[in-house]
C-alpha positions as CSV (number, residue, x, y, z in Angstrom):
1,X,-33.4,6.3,33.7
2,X,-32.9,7.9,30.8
3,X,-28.7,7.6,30.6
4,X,-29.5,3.7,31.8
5,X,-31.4,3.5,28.3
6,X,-29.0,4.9,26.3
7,X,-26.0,3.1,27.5
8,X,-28.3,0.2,27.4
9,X,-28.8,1.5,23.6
10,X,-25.4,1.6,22.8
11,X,-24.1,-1.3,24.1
12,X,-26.8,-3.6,22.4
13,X,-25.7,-1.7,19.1
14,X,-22.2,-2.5,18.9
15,X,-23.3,-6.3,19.7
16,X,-25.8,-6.1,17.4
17,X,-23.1,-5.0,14.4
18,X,-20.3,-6.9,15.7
19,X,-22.8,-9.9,15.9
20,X,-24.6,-9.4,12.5
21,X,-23.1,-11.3,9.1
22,X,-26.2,-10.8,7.4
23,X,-29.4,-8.7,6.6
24,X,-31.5,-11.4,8.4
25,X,-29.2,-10.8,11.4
26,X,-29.8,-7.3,11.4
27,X,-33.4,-8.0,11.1
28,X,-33.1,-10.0,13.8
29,X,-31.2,-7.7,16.4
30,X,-33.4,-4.9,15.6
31,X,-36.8,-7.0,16.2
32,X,-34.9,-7.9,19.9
33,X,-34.2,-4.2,20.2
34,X,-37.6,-3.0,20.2
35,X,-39.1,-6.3,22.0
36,X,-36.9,-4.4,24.6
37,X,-37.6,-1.1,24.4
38,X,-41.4,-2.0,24.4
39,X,-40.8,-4.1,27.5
40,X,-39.1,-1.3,28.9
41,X,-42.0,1.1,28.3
42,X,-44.7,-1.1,29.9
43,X,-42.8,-0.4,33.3
């Protein structure tokens, strides 16, 4: 489980910085991040 959430990790982070013009991007992708991450830990 573990190794699933850190490739899952890395792959949303080089979206997220190939995806991201601006700082409200950013903002953005990193709220979505941890809306996953926290839907993740309710499992």
């Amino acid at each position: 489980m573990k190794k699933l959430f850190v490739l899952f990790l890395a792959v949303v982070s080089v979206s997220a910085l190939s995806a991201c013009n601006t700082v409200q991007g950013i903002g953005k992708d990193v709220k979505k991040v941890g809306e996953v991450v926290e839907s993740a830990g309710k499992k």
